[in-house]
C-alpha positions as CSV (number, residue, x, y, z in Angstrom):
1,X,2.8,-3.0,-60.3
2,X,0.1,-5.0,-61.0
3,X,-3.4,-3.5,-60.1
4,X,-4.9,-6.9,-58.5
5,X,-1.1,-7.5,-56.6
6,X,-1.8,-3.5,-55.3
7,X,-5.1,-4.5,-54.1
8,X,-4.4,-7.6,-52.4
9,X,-1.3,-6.0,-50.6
10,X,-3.2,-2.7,-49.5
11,X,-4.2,-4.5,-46.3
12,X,-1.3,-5.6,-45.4
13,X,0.6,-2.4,-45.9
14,X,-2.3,-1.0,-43.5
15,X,-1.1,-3.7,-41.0
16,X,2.2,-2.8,-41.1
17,X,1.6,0.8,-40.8
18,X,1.9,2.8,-36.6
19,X,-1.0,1.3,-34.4
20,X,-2.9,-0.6,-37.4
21,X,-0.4,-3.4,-36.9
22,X,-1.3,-4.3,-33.2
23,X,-5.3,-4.1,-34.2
24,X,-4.6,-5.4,-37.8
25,X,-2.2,-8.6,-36.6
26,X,-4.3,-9.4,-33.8
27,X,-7.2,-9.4,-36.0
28,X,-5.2,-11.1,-37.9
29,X,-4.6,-13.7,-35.8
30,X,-8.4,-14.4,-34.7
31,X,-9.1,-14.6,-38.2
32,X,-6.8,-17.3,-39.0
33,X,-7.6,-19.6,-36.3
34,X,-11.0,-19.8,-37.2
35,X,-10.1,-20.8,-40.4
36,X,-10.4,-25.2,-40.7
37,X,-6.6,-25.3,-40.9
38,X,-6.1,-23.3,-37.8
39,X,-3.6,-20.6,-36.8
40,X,-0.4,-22.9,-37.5
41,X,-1.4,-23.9,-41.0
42,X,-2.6,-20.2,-42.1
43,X,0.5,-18.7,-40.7
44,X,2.6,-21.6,-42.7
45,X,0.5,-21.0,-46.0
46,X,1.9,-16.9,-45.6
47,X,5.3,-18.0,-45.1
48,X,5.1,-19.9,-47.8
49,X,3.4,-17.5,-49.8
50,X,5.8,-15.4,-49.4
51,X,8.8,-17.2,-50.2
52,X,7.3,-18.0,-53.4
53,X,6.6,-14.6,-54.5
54,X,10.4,-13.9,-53.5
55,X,11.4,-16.4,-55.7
56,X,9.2,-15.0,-58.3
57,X,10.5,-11.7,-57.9
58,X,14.1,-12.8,-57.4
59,X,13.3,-14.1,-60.9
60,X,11.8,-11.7,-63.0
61,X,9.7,-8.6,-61.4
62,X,7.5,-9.0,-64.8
63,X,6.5,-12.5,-63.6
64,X,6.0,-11.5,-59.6
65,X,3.5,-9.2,-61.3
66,X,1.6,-11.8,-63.2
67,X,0.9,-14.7,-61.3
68,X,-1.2,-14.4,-57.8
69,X,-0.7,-17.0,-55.3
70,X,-3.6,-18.7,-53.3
71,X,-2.4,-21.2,-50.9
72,X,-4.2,-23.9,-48.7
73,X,-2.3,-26.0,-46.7
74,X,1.3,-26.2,-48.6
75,X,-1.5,-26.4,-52.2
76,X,-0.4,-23.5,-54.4
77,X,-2.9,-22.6,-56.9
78,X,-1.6,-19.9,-59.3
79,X,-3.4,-17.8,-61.5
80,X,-3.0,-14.7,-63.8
81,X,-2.1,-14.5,-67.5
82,X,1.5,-14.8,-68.8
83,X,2.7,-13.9,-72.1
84,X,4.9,-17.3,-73.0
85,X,4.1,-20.7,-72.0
86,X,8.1,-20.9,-71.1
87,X,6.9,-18.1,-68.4
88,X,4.4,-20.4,-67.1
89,X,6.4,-23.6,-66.9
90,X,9.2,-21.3,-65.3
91,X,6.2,-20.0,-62.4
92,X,5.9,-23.9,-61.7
93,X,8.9,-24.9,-61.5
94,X,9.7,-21.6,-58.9
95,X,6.4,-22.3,-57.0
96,X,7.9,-25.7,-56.5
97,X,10.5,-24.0,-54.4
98,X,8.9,-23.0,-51.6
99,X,9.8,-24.9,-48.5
100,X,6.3,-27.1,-47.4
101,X,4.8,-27.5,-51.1
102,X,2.5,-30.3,-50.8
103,X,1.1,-29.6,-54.6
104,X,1.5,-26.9,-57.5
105,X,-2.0,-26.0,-59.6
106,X,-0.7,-24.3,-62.1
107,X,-4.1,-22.2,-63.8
108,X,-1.9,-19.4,-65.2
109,X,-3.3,-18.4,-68.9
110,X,-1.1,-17.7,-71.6
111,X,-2.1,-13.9,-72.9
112,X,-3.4,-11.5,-71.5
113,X,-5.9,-9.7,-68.9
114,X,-6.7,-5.9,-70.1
115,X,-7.7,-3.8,-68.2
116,X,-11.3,-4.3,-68.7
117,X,-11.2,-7.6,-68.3
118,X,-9.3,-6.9,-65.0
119,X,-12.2,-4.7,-63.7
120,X,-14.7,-7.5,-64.4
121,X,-12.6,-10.4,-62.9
122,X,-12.4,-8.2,-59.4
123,X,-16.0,-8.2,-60.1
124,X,-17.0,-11.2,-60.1
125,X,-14.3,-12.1,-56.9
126,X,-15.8,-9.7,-54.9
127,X,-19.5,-10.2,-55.4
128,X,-18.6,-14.1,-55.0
129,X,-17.1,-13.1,-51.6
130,X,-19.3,-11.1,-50.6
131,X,-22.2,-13.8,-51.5
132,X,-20.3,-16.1,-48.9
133,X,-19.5,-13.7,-46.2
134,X,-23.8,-12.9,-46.3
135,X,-24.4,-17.1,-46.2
136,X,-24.8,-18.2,-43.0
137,X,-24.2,-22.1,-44.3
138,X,-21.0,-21.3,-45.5
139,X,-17.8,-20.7,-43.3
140,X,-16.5,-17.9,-46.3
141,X,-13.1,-17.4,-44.4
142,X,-12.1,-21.2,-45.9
143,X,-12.1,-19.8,-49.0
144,X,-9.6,-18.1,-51.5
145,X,-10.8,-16.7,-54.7
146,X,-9.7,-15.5,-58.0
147,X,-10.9,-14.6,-61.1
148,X,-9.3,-14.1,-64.6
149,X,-10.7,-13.5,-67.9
150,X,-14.2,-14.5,-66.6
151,X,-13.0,-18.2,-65.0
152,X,-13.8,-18.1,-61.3
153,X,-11.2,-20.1,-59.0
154,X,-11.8,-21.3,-55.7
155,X,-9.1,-23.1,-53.6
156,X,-10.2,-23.9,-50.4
157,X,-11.5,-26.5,-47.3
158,X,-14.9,-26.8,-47.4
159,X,-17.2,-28.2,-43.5
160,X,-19.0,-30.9,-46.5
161,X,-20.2,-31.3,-49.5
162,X,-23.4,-29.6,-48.9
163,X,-21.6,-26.3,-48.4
164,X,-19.1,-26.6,-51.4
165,X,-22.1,-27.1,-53.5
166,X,-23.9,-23.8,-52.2
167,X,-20.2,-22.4,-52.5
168,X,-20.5,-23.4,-56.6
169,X,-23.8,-22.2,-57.7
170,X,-22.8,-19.1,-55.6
171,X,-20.3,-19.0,-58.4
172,X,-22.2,-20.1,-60.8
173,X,-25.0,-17.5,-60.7
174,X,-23.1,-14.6,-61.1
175,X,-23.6,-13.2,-64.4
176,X,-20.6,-12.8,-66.9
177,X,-19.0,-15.8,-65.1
178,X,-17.7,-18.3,-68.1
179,X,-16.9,-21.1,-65.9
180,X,-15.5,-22.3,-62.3
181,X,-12.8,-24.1,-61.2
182,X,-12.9,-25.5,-57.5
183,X,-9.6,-26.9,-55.9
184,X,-11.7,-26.8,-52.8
185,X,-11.2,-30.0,-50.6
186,X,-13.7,-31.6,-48.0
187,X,-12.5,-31.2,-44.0
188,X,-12.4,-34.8,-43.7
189,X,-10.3,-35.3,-47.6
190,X,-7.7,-38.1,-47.4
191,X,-5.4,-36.0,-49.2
192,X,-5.2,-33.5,-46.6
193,X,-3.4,-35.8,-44.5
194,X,-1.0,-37.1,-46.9
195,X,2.7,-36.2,-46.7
């Protein structure tokens, strides 16, 4: 499995684990509806999460392992390093699949990630985090990041423009970081309301 798909699914495995599930849903829970979206969209972008991954893994368990899946409201931004660009066209065209896509960012890289680069990509995703969970002008649980091969992605709702700007030189000051790539839209963005 995938180091960075181990990672991420740690916590839940500790929520579905005895009496960690009541404390870990109901945190859960009060963690989602803080977020902008609320309780009803993050519970629809895990549903929809996971449906994807099925697909992915219904597909081929080499490609589950590859891509990562950051969703905001029915956006799907995937990331990760594939070996074909036939791999990545076929991630697409699966992500597409999921019941409440409203869009499919497709920022899966055709190569690979060694293990090296892996350590400095978690790196540079968890001191980016931690930068926004420590700035108090930034609401850090409205944003999903990722990092591959030294590009940070962000995908995202930002309060305003003031605070997706501290967001990106947060993201831009960490050293080793080649570039950024914000999907993060504005509370009040036209597109979020679109069908």
């Amino acid at each position: 499995m995938n180091p960075r798909r181990l990672f991420l699914l740690l916590p839940l495995l500790v929520m579905l684990s005895g009496c960690a599930a009541a404390v870990g849903g109901a945190a859960a829970v009060g963690v989602a509806s803080q977020k902008e979206k609320g309780l009803s969209g993050a519970t629809n972008d895990t549903v929809l999460a996971a449906e994807i991954n099925h697909h992915l893994l219904q597909h081929d368990e080499a490609l589950f392992r590859k891509v990562n899946l950051s969703i905001s409201e029915g956006r799907v931004l995937m990331t990760g390093a594939v070996p074909t660009p036939e791999m990545r066209d076929i991630a697409t065209r699966l992500a597409w699949q999921g019941d409440g896509v409203r869009e499919v960012i497709n920022e899966l890289q055709v190569g690979s990630n060694d293990a090296f680069d892996f350590s400095k990509d978690v790196y540079f995703a968890n001191r980016l985090r931690t930068k926004l969970l420590f700035d108090k002008e930034v609401r850090n649980i409205n944003y999903t990041v990722d990092a591959v091969n030294g590009v940070v992605y962000l995908i995202g709702l930002a309060r305003d423009q003031e605070e997706l700007d501290r967001v990106l030189d947060h993201a831009r000051n960490i050293k080793g970081v080649q570039k950024v790539v914000s999907y993060v839209l504005i509370r009040d963005d036209p597109r979020r309301f679109e069908p």
